[in-house]
C-alpha positions as CSV (number, residue, x, y, z in Angstrom):
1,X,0.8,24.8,-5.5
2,X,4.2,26.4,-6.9
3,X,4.3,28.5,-3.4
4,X,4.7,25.8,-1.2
5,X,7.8,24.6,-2.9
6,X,10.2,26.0,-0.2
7,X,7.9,25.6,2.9
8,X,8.4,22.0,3.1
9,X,9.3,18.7,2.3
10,X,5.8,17.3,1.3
11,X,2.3,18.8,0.1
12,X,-1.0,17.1,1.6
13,X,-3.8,18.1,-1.2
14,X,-7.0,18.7,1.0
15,X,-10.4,20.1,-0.1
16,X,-12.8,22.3,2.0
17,X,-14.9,20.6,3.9
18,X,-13.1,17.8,5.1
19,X,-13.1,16.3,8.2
20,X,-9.7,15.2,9.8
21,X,-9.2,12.5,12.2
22,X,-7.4,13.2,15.4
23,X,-3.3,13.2,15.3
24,X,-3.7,12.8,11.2
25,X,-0.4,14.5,10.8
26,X,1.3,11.7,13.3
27,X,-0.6,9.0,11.3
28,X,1.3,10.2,8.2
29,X,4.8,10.6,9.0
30,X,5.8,7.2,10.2
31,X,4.2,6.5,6.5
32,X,6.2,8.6,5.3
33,X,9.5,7.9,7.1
34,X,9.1,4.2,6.1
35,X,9.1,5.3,2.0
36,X,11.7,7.4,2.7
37,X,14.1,5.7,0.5
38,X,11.9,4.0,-1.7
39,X,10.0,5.3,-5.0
40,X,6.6,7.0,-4.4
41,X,4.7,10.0,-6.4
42,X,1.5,10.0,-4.2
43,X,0.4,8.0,-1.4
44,X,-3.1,8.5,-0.3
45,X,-4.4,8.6,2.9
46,X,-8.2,8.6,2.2
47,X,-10.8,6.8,-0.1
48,X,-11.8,10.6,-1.5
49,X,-10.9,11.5,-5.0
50,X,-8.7,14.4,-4.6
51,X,-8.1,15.1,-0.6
52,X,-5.5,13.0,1.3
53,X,-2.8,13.0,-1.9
54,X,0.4,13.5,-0.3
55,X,3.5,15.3,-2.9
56,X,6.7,15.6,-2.1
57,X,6.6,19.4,-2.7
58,X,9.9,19.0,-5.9
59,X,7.0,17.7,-7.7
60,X,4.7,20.7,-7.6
61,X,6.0,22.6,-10.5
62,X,5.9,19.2,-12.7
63,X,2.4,18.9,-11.3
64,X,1.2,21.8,-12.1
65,X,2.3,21.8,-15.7
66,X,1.1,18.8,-16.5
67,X,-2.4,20.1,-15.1
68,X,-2.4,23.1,-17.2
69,X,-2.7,21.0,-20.5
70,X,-6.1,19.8,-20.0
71,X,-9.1,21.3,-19.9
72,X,-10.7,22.9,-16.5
73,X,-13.6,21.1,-16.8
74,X,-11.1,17.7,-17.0
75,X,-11.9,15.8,-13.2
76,X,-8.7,16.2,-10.8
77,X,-8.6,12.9,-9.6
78,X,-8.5,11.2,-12.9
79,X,-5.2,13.7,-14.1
80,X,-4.2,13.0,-10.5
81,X,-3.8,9.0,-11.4
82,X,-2.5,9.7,-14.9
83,X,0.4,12.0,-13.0
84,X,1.3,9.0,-10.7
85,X,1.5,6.7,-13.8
86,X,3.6,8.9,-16.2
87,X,6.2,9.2,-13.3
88,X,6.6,5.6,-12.8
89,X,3.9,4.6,-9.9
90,X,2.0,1.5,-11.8
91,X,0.2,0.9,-8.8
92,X,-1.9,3.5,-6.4
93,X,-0.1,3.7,-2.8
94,X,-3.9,3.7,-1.2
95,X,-3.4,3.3,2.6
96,X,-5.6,2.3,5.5
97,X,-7.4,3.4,7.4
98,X,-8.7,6.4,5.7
99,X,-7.5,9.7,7.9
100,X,-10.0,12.2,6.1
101,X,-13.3,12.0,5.2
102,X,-16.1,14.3,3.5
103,X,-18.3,16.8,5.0
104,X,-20.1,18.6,1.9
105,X,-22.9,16.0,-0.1
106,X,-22.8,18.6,-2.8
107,X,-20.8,15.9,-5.5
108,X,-21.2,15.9,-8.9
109,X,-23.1,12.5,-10.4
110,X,-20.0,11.3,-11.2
111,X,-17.4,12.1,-7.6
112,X,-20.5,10.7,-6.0
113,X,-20.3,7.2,-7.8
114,X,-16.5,7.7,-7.3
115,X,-17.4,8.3,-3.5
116,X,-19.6,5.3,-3.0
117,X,-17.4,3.1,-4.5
118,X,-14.7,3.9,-2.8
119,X,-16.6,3.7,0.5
120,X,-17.8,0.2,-0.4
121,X,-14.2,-0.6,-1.1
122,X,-13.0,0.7,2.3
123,X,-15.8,-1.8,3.7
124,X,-14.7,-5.2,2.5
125,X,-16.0,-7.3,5.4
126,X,-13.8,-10.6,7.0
127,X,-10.5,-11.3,5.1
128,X,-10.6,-14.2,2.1
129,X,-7.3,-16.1,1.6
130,X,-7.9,-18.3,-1.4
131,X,-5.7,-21.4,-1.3
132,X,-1.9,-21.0,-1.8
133,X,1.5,-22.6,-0.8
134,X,3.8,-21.0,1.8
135,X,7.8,-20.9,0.8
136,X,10.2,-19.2,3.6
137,X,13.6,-19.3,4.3
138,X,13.1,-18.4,8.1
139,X,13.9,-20.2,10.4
140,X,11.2,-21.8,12.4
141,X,11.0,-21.4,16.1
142,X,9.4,-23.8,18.1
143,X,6.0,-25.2,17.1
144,X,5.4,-21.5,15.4
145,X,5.1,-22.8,11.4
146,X,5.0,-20.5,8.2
147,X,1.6,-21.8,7.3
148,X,0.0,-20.3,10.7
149,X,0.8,-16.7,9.6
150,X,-1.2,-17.2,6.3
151,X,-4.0,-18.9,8.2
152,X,-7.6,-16.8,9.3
153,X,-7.2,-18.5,12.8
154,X,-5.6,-17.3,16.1
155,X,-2.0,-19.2,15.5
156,X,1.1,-17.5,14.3
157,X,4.3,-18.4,12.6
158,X,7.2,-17.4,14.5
159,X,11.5,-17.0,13.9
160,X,14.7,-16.0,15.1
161,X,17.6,-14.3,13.7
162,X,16.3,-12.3,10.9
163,X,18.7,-10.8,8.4
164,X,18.3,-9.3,4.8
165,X,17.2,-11.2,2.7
166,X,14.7,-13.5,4.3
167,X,11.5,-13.4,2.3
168,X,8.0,-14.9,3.2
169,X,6.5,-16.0,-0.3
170,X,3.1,-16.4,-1.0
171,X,2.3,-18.9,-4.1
172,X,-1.5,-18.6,-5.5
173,X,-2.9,-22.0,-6.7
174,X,-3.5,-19.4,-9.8
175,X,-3.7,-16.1,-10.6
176,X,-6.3,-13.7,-8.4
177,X,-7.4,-10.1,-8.2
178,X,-5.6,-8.8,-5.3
179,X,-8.3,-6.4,-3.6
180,X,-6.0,-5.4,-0.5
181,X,-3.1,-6.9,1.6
182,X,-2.3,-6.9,5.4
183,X,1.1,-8.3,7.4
184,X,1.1,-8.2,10.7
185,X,4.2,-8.8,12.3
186,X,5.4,-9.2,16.2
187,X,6.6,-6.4,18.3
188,X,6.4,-3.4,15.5
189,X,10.1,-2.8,14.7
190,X,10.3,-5.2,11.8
191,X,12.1,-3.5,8.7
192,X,11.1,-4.9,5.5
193,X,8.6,-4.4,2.3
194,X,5.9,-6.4,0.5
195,X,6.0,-7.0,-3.1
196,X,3.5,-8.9,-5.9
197,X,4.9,-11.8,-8.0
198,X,4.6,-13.0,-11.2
199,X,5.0,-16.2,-13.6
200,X,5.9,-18.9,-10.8
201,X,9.4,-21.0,-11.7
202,X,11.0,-23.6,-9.7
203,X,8.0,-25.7,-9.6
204,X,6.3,-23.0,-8.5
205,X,8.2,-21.7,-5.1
206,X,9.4,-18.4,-6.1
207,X,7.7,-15.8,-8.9
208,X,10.4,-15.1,-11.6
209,X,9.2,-11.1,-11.7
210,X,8.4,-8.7,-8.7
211,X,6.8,-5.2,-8.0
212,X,7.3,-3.3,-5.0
213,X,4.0,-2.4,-3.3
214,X,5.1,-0.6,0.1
215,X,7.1,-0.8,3.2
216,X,6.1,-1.9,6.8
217,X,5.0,0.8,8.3
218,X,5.7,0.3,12.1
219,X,5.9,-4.0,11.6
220,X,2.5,-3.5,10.2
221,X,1.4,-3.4,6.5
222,X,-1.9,-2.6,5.6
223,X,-2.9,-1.4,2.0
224,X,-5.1,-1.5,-0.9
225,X,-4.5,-2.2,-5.1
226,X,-6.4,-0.3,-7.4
227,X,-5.4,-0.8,-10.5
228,X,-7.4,-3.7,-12.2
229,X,-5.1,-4.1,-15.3
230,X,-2.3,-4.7,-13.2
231,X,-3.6,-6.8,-9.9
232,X,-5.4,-9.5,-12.4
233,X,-2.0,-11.4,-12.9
234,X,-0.9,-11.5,-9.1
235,X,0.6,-14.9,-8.0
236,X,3.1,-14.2,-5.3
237,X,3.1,-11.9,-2.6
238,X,6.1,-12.1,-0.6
239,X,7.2,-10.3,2.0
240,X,11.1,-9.3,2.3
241,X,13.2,-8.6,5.3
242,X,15.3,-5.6,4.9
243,X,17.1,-4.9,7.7
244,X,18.1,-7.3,10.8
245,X,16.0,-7.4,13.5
246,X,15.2,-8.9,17.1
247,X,15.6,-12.4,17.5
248,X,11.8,-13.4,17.3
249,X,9.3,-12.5,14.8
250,X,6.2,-13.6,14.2
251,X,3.7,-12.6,11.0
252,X,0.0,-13.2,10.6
């Protein structure tokens, strides 16, 4: 890995016989342009266990340090998760859809439980809000309200004049396993990033701690939580404006 230190910016980790989509490369960098200025260590771009990690290419030589301490026979993707945590990344940055995907059935017992999970994962059929209440400082426009953009049917919320600052807060009746989130927001130059509450306060309208799970990538957020120690104590998921936009919005 070391020699691709001065090539470029960013490493993509890909196996032999993988199968890419088409234009993967332009998939990735608006991903990549969006965390630009936030915290990452390795977003993936595929449900595999080791092909789709993307580095920035500074982290190499820490990488491969920390690989050489464990045994060969140690599987990569499970160091690969145990990097990500040791450098501060408490959550996988697991992105949809998947760009690569697996041409060689020649898996070990366990990549191929690894595989099908992952695959079953990928597949997780009609979205299921469970019950919440809907807290925005937004302003409404028209008939458009916060409530529709939470809601499985064909309404939206809409608003106007969006500056830093405005959040759309998601409030659990209690505490759920977050499998995957999706925004979806109007025209696809919103600015802004999605983050998981904890411990409601204020009679239960804001979360008194928050994590950072990703930016909007193109007004559009679309991304998965792994990590089953940390998603089992989600109750908020707000979304934050970060920059001023357009004078109409709208989220579903």
């Amino acid at each position: 890995m070391n020699f691709a230190s001065n090539l470029s910016d960013y490493f993509l980790l890909l196996e032999d016989h993988i199968h890419c989509i088409p234009k993967f490369a332009t998939a990735i960098s608006p991903a990549l342009s969006a965390w630009k200025e936030l915290p990452w260590v390795i977003p993936e771009f595929s449900h595999l266990s080791i092909s789709g990690k993307v580095f920035r290419t500074s982290d190499l030589a820490c990488l491969t340090a920390f690989l050489f301490l464990f045994h060969k026979d140690t599987h990569t993707h499970l160091l690969l998760s145990k990097f990500g945590f040791l450098l501060g990344e408490t959550v996988s940055i697991s992105l949809t859809p998947s760009l690569f995907h697996s041409r060689d059935y020649n898996f070990t017992s366990k990549d191929r439980c690894y595989q099908k999970e992952k695959v079953k994962e990928e597949n997780l059929g009609e979205p299921n809000n469970p019950p919440a209440l809907i807290y925005t400082n937004m302003v409404m426009k028209s008939f458009h309200q916060p409530k529709y953009a939470y809601s499985l049917k064909e309404n939206y919320f809409q608003t106007k004049y969006l500056i830093p600052g405005h959040s759309y807060t998601v409030v659990f009746s209690q505490t759920h396993k977050v499998i995957q989130i999706q925004f979806l927001t109007g025209i696809g130059k919103q600015a802004g990033q999605v983050e998981l509450g904890y411990k409601p306060v204020l009679e239960g309208k804001v979360c008194a701690r928050y994590t950072l799970l990703g930016p909007l990538i193109k007004g559009k957020f679309n991304q998965k939580v792994y990590n089953e120690d940390f998603v089992g104590t989600v109750r908020c998921v707000r979304l934050l404006e970060t920059g001023s936009q357009d004078p109409s919005y709208s989220g579903g």
